[in-house]
PLY file of the C-alpha trace (Angstrom):
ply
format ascii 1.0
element vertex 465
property float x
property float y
property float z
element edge 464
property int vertex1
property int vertex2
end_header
163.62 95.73 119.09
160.47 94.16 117.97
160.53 92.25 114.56
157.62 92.46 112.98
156.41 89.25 111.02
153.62 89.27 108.00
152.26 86.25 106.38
150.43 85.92 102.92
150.27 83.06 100.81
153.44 81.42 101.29
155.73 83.90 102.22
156.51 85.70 105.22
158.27 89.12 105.54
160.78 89.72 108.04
161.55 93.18 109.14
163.41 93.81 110.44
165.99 90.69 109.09
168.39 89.33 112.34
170.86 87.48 110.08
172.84 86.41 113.31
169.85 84.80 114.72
167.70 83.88 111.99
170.07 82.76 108.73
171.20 79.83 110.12
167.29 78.58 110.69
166.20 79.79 107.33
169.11 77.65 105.13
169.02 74.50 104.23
171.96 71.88 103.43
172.54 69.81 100.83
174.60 67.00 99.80
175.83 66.49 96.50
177.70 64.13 94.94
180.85 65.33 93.60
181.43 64.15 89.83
185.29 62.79 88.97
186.22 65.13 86.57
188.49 62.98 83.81
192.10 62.69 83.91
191.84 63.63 88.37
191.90 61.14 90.79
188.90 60.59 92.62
188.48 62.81 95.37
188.77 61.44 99.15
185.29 62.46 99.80
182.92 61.73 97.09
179.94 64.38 98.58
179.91 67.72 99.42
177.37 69.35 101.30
176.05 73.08 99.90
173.94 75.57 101.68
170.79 76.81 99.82
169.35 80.11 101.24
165.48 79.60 101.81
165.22 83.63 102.48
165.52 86.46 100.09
167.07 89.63 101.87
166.79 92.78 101.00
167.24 96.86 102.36
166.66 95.13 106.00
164.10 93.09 105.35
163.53 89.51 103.96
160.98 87.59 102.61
161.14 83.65 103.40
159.17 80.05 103.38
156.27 80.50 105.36
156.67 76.51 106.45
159.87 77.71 108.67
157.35 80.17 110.66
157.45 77.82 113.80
161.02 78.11 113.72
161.47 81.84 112.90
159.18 81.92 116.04
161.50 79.47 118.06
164.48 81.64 117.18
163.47 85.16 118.25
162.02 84.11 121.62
165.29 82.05 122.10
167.15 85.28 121.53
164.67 87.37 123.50
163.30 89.33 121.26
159.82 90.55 120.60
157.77 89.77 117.33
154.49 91.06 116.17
152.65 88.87 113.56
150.26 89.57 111.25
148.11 86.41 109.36
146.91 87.85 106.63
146.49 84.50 104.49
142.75 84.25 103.13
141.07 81.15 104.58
139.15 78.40 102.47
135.73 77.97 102.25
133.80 75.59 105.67
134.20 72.56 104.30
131.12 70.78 103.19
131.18 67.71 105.33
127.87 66.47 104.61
129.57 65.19 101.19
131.76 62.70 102.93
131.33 59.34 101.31
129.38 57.41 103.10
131.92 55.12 104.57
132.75 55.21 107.91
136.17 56.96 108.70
139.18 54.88 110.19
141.30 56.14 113.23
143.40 59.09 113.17
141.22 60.04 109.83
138.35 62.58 111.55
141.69 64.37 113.48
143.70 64.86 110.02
140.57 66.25 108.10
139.75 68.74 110.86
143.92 69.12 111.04
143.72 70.11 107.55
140.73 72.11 107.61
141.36 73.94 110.44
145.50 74.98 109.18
147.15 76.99 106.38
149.89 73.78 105.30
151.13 71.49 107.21
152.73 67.43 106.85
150.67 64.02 107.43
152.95 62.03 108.59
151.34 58.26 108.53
152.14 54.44 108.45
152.02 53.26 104.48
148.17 51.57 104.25
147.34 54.38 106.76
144.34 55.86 104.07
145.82 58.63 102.64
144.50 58.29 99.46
141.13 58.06 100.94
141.18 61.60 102.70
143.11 63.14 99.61
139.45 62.01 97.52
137.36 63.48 100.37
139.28 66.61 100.39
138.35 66.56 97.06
134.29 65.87 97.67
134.02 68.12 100.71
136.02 71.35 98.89
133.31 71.25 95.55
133.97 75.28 95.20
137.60 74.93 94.92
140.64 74.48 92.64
142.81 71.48 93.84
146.00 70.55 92.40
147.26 66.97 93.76
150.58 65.54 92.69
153.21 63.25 93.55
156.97 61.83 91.90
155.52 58.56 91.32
153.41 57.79 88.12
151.96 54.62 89.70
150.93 57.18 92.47
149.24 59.61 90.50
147.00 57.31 88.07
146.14 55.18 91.43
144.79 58.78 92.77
143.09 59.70 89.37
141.12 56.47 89.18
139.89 56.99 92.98
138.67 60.72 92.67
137.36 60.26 89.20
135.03 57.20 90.72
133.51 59.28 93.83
133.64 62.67 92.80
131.27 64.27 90.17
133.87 66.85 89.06
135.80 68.05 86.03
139.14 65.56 87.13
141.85 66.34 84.50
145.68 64.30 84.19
148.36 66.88 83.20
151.26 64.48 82.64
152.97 63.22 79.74
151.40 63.74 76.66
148.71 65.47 79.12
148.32 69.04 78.93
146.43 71.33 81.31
143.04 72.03 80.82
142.03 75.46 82.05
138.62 74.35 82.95
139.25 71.68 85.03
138.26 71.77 89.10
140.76 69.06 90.16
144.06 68.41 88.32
146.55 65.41 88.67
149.66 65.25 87.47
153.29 64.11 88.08
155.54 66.23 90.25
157.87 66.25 86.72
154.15 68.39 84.79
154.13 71.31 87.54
155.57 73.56 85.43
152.63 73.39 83.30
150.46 74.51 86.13
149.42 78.25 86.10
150.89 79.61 89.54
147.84 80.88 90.23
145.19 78.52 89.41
145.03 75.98 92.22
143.30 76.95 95.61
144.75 74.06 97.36
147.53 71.94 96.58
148.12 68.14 97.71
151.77 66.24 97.18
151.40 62.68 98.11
155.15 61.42 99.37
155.81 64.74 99.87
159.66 63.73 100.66
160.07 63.78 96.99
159.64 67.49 97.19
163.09 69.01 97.91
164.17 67.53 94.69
165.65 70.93 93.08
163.66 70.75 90.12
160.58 70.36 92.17
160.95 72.30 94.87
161.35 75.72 92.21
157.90 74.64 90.60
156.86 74.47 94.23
157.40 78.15 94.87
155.79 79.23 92.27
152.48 78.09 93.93
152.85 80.96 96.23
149.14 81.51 97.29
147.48 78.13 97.38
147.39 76.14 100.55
150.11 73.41 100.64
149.42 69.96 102.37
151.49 66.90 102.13
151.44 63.20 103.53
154.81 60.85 103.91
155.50 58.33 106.07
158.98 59.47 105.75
158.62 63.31 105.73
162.28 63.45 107.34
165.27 61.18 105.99
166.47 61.86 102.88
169.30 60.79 102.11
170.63 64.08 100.49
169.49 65.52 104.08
167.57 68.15 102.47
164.65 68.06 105.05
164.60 71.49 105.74
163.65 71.98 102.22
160.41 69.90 102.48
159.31 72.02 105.89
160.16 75.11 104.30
158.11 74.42 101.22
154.97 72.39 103.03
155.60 73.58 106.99
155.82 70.80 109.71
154.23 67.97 110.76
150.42 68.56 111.95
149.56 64.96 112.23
151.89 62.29 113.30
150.39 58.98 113.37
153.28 56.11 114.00
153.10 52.78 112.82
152.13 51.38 116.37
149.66 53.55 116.97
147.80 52.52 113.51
149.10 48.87 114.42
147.04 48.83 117.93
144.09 50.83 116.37
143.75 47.86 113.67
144.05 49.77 110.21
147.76 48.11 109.31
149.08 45.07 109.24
151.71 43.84 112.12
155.06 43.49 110.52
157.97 40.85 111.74
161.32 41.42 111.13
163.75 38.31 110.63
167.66 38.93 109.93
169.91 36.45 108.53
173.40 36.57 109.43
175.74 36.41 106.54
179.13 35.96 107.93
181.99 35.52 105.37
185.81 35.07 105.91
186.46 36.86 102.63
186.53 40.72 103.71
185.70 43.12 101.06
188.02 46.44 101.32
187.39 48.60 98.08
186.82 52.15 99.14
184.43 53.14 96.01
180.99 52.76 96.86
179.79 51.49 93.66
182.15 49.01 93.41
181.37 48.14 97.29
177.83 47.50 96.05
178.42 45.36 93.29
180.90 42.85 95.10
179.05 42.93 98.33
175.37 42.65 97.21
174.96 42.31 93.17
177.92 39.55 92.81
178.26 38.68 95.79
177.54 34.67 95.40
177.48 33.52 98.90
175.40 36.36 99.73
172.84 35.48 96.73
172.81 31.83 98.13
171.73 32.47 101.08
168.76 35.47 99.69
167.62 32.58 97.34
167.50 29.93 100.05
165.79 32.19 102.09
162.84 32.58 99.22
162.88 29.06 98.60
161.62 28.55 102.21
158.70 30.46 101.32
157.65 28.65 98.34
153.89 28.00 99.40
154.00 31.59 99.82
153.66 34.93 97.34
156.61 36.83 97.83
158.66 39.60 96.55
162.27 40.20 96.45
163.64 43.62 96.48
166.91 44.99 95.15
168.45 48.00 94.04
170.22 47.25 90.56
168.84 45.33 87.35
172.37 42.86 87.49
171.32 42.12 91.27
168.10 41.02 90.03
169.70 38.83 87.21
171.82 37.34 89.37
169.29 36.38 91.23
167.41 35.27 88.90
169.83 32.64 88.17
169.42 31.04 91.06
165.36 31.66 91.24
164.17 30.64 87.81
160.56 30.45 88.78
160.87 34.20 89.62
159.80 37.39 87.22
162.05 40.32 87.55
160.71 43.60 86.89
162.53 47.07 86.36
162.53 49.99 84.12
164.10 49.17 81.69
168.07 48.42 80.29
170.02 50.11 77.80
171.39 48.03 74.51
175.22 48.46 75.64
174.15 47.49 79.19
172.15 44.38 78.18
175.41 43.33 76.28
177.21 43.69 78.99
175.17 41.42 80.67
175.66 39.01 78.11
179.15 39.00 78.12
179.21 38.72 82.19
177.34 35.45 81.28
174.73 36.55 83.38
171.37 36.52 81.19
170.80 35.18 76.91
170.97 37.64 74.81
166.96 36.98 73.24
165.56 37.20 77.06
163.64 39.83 75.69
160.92 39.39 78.79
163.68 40.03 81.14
165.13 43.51 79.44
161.78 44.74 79.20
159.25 43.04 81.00
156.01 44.16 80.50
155.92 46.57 84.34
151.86 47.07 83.80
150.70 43.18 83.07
153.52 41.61 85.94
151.90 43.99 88.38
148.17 43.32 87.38
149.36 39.59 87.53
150.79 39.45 90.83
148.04 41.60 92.29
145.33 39.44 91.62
147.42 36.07 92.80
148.07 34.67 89.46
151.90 35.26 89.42
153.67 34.74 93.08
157.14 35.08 92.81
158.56 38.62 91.66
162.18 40.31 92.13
161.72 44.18 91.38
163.82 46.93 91.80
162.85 50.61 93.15
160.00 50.45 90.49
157.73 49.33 93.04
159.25 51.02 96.24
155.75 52.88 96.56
152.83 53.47 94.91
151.86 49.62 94.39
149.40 48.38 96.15
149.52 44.46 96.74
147.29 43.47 100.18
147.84 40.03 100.31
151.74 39.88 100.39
152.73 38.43 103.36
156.41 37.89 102.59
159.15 40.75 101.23
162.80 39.88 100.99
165.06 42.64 101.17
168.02 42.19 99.16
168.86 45.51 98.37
170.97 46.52 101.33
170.02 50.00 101.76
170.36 52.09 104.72
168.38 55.17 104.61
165.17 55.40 106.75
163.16 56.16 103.70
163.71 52.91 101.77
163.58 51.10 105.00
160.58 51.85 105.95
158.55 52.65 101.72
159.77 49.35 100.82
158.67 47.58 104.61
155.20 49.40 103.76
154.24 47.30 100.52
153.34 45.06 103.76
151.05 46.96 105.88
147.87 46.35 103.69
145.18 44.37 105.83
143.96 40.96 103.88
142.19 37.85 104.56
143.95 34.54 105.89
147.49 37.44 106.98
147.45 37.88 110.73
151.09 39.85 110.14
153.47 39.64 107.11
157.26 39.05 107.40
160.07 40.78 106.32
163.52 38.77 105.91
166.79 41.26 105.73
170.34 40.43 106.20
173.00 40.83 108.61
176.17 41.57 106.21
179.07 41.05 108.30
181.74 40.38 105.82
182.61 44.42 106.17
182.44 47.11 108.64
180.59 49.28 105.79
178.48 46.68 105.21
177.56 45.64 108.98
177.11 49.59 109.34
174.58 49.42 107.06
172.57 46.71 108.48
172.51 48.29 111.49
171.00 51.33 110.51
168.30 49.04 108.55
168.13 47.74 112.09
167.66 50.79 113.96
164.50 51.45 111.45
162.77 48.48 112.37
163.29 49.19 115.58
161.64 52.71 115.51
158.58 51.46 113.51
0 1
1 2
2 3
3 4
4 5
5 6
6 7
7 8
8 9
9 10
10 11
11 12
12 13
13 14
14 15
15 16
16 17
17 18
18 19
19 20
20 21
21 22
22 23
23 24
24 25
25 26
26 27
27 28
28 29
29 30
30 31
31 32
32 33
33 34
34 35
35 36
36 37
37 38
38 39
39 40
40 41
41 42
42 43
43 44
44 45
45 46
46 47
47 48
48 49
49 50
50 51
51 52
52 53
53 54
54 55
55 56
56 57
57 58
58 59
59 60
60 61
61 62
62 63
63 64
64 65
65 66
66 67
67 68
68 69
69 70
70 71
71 72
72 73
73 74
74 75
75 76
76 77
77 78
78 79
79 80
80 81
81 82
82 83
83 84
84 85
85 86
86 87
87 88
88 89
89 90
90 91
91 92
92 93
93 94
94 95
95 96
96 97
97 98
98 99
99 100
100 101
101 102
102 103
103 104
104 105
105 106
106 107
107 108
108 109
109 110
110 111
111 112
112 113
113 114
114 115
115 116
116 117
117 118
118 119
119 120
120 121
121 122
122 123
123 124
124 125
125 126
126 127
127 128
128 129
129 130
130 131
131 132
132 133
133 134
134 135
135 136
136 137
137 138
138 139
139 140
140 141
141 142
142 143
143 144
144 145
145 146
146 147
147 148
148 149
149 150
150 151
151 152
152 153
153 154
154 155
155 156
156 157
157 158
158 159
159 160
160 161
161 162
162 163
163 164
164 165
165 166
166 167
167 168
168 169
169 170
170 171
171 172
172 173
173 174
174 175
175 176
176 177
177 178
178 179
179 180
180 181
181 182
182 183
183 184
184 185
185 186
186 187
187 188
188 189
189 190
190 191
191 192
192 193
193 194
194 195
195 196
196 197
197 198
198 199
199 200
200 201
201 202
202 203
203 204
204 205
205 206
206 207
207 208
208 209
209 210
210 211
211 212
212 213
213 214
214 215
215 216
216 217
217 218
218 219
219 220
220 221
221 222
222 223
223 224
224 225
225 226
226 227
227 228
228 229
229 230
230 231
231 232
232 233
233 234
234 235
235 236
236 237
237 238
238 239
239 240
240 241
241 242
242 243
243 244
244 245
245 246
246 247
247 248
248 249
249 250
250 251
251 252
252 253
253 254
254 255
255 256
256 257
257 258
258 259
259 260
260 261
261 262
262 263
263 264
264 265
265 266
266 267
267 268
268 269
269 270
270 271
271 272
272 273
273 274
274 275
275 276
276 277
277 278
278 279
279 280
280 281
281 282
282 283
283 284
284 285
285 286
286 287
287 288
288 289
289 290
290 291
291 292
292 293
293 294
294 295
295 296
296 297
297 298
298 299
299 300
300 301
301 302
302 303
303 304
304 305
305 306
306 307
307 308
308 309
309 310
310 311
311 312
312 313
313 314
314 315
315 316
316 317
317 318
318 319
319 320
320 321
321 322
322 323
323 324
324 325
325 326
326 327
327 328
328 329
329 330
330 331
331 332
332 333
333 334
334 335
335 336
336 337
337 338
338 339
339 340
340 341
341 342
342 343
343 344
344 345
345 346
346 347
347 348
348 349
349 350
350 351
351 352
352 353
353 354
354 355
355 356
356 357
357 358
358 359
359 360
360 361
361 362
362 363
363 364
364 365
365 366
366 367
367 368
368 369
369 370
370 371
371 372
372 373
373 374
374 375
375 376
376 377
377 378
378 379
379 380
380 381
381 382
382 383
383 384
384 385
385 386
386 387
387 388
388 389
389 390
390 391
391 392
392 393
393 394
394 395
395 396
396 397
397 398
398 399
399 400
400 401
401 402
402 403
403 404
404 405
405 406
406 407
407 408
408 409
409 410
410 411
411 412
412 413
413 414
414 415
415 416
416 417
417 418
418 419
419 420
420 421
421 422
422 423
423 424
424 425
425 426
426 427
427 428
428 429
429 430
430 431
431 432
432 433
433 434
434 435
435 436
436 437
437 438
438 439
439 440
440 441
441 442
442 443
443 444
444 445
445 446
446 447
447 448
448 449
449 450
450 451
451 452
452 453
453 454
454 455
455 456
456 457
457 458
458 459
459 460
460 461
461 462
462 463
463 464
């Protein structure tokens, strides 16, 4: 039996639908974290893992993400079957190249323009500092006759990208974030992953997520289907890796990798900045054995003193040097900040009954109005330009920050998924004057099996990259 496959837009049609061969291919898993419902005790397993259908079947047939085509394709000539497919996705205009900026193109760029050009979606998958937000303003200068939607989860992200296109390209560039509504006549739009829904779903010809890992977030990924005849590109260093292990979600939505430049291969061709990794063993004879992962968190990281010694030690031996701290919680970076007084901490923000809490712990003075709400904008202009060198921050400025000259991060945070490990690495890779590489300084935890397991994964990043 031949199955017959028909592509337009985003969708493909399936007829006729092979459940047994193809449903398993065309779902994607989830994990979730199960909430304690009051008055139960907490369940043995704190996630569950759901499966979310990425096909729509019907009388036979079924309509699915056109971004799983390669593996529909995979499937059925696994199986033995015949397929017969029919492209019948308009293509964009020839791309005007003669209205590249005239600036000479890095490595790897010329191959993902004419990757882009030349395809229907696809992923960029590139080192941090690779140029991305270059190509994503050319796309935007060699496309003039088309509508172009760019967004991405991170604020900083988006107004970064609105300030580079509006500067090189002479087009109608409008934000639709926020207080920011769409504006119908507008070529190029901007706007926060969190805005889509203000989007018509037919309006933009081409549409351009930057860290497009962010989109299998459920509340994204639905606006994302609505987009269901633009073309749909996206650029991550870390398309694969969340930590929800909803990866299938991002290929279905944006299809898989068509570029894949590693971070050695933009290390030897000179456009990022060689990275060392240096891990300090923290050895302890007091073993921590609480089973709730919160609670493993804050006694093994946030108030865990020894381990705090040894992170602020470790800082102090770079005090000629800028450098940032990172960690995951606003009490880690008080803590810290106890024992690094010179240092800013920046966050998003804490709540009134949390702040007294924090009082009460003894942990910050109740008027350190700088340090519940630190002024994000001015600390970041500040330590961009070299006149403040010593910052602890928490996710805030896991991406879309750009600081070049940093040669020093400290990662306090303890994470172990390959996405923070490597977004939080990359605030390094930016080439500078007077940094030949930049340093990273982690830590060894092994005052725990969980805790040494998580190291090692942190490890096994490093490694990779």
């Amino acid at each position: 039996m031949v199955v017959r496959l028909a592509v337009q837009g985003n969708v493909l049609c399936v007829s006729p639908w092979r459940p047994e061969i193809l449903r398993s291919v065309c779902t994607a898993r989830r994990r979730e974290r199960i909430v304690r419902q009051p008055g139960r005790p907490a369940p043995k397993n704190p996630y569950r893992f759901i499966n979310i259908p990425l096909y729509e079947a019907k009388n036979g047939h079924a309509t699915v993400h056109a971004g799983l085509i390669p593996r529909i394709i995979k499937a059925l000539d696994k199986a033995g079957l015949g397929y017969e497919f029919a492209d019948n996705r308009e293509a964009l205009p020839d791309p005007e190249f003669a209205a590249l900026q005239n600036t000479p193109l890095r490595a790897f760029q010329p191959e993902v323009l004419a990757a882009i050009c030349a395809s229907h979606f696809g992923i960029i998958e590139c080192a941090t500092a690779f140029g991305k937000s270059f190509l994503i303003t050319q796309l935007c200068r060699i496309y003039p006759g088309i509508r172009i939607l760019i967004t991405s989860s991170s604020k900083a992200v988006v107004m970064s990208l609105y300030d580079r296109i509006t500067e090189v390209c002479d087009r109608k560039v409008a934000k639709c974030s926020g207080a920011h509504t769409f504006k119908p006549d507008c070529e190029i739009c901007v706007c926060v992953d969190k805005s889509l829904h203000k989007i018509p779903h037919d309006w933009p010809d081409l549409l351009l997520y930057d860290e497009v890992h962010e989109s299998a977030a459920p509340t994204v990924s639905v606006e994302l289907v609505r987009f269901s005849s633009a073309r749909r590109f996206g650029f991550s260093a870390t398309p694969t890796g969340r930590s929800d292990c909803a990866d299938r979600m991002v290929e279905a939505l944006f299809g898989p990798s068509i570029v894949t430049v590693s971070y050695q291969a933009a290390e030897a061709a000179g456009i990022v900045t060689p990275i060392r990794v240096g891990m300090v063993q923290v050895p302890s004879d007091i073993k921590i054995t609480v089973k709730n992962e919160i609670k493993k968190k804050q006694h093994g990281y946030w108030r865990h003193r020894y381990r705090n010694e040894i992170i602020a030690r470790a800082a102090r031996a770079f005090h000629k040097r800028k450098v940032l701290i990172f960690v995951e919680k606003i009490e880690h970076a008080l803590r810290l900040l106890q024992l690094l007084p010179d240092y800013v901490i920046v966050h998003a923000g804490c709540g009134e009954q949390q702040w007294k809490q924090f009082v009460i712990d003894g942990i910050v003075e109740e008027d350190q109005d700088d340090a519940r709400k630190p002024n994000e904008p001015e600390i970041r202009k500040s330590f961009a330009d070299g006149s403040l060198t010593k910052v602890i921050c928490t996710t805030v400025w896991r991406q879309g920050v750009d600081f070049p000259d940093l040669p020093v991060l400290i990662r306090a945070d303890g994470q172990s998924g390959e996405i923070p490990s490597t977004q939080i690495v990359g605030r390094l890779s930016r080439i500078a004057e007077d940094k030949p590489y930049a340093c990273v300084v982690d830590f060894e935890d092994g005052f725990g099996q969980w805790y040494q397991a998580r190291a090692d994964k942190r490890m096994a990043v490093y490694r990779n990259h």
